[in-house]
N, C-alpha and C positions, 0 to 999 in steps of 0.2 A: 917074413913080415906078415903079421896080420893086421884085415883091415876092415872094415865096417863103414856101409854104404845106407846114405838115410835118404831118401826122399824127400824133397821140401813141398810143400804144397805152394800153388801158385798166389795165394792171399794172402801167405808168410813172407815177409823181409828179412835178409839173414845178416848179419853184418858181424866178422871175425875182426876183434883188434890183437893181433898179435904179437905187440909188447906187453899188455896188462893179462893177455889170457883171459879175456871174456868173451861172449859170445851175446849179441843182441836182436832179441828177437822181436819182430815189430807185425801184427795180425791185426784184424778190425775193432779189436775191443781195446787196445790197450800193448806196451810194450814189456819186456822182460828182459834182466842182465842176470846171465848163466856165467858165475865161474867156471872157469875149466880148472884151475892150478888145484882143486881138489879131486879132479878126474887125470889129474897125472900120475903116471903109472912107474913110475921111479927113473921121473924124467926121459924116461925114450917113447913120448908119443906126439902124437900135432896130429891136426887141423888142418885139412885142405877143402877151398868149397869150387863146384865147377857146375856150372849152369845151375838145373833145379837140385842138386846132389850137393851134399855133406859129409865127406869121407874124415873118418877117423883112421888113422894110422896108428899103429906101436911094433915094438920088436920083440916084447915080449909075450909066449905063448902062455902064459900062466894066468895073464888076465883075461881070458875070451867072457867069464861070465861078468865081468867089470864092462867090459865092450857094451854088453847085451844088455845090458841093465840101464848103462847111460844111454843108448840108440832108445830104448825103450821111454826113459824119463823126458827125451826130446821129443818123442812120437805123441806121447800126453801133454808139453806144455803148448804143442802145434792147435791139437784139439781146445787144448783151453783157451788159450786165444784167438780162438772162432768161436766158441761154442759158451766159455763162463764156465764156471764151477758151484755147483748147486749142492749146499748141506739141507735137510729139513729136521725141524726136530718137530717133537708133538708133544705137547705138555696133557700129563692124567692126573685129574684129581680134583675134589668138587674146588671149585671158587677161583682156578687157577684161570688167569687170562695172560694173554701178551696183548700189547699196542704199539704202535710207532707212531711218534709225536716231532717229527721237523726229524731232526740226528738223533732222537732218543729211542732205544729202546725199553718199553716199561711192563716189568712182570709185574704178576699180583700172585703170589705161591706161597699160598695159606702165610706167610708172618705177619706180624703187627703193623707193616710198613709193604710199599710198594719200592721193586728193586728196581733203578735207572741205569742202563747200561747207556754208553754213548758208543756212536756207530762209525767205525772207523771210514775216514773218506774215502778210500777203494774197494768200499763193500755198501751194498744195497739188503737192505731188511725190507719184507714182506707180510702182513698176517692178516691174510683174505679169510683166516675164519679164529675166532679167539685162542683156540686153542693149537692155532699151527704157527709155525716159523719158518719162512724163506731166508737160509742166507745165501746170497750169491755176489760172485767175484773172476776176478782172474788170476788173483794170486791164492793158488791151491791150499797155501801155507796157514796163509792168513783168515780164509776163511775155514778150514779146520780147527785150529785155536780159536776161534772167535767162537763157533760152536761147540766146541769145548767147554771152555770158560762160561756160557750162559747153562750149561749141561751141570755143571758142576754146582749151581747154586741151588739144585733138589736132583740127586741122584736119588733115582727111581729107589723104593724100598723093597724089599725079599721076597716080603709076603702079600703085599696088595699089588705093586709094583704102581704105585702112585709116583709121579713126582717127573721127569724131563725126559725123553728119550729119545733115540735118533727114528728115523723113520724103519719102516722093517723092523728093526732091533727085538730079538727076539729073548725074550727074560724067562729063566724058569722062574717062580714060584717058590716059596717054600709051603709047606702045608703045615698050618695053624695047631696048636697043641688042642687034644680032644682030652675032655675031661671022663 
């Protein structure tokens, strides 16, 4: 039998129902519902919790790196709900701005109109300086697609590399035809 032992931190609430197979997870910022019946391993595993511990069981030796991967995925959503989930992106390119206006988010990315995005209620927008974007969250998910989705309305171009990008995000270049 193998078995896989997590650690709960003491500012996480852990609550196993195990008839529906979820697992809910309750931290200062906010709570979270973990299927498990997509972490089942061809029906021979469960869930046992005892004091600040999380043990996963199965009988099968062929998942170990399935094990480590879910112990892993719990060990980041403990952090995210302490901690939030922070995207930034940085827009390049003359005339380009962001604003946050009440739930709106509004770009100006050089077209003939300014783009309204609206802000989903379990996510916070930030743009302490025109040309940056704070998203932050506790749902990981949601605020990667959310970042995503305003990334995609000026993907950076080849050769200036104008246009939305995540922070760090490192772009080659192409180099410009010489006459």
């Amino acid at each position: 039998m193998l078995q896989q032992k997590i650690n709960i931190p003491s500012f996480i609430k852990v609550e196993l129902n195990y008839k529906e197979s979820e697992l809910y997870l309750t931290g200062p910022l906010g709570e979270m519902k973990i299927d498990l019946t997509k972490n089942d391993f061809e029906g021979r595993s469960f869930f046992l919790q005892q004091d600040n511990n999380l043990i996963f069981k199965t009988k099968s030796h062929k998942n170990k790196k399935k094990i480590e991967s879910l112990s892993n995925f719990l060990k980041k959503s403990f952090y995210i709900l302490s901690q939030g989930h922070v995207v930034t992106l940085n827009l390049k390119g003359v005339g380009f701005k962001a604003n946050v206006l009440k739930d709106n988010l509004t770009l100006q990315l050089g077209f003939s109109h300014s783009v309204q995005i609206k802000i989903p209620e379990d996510t916070c927008i930030f743009c302490p300086k025109p040309e940056e974007i704070y998203i932050y969250g506790i749902d990981k998910q949601q605020v990667s697609q959310l970042a995503a989705s305003i990334r995609d309305l000026k993907i950076p171009d080849a050769y200036k590399a104008r246009g939305i990008t995540y922070l760090n995000e490192i772009r080659i270049t192409k180099e410009s035809k010489k006459k």
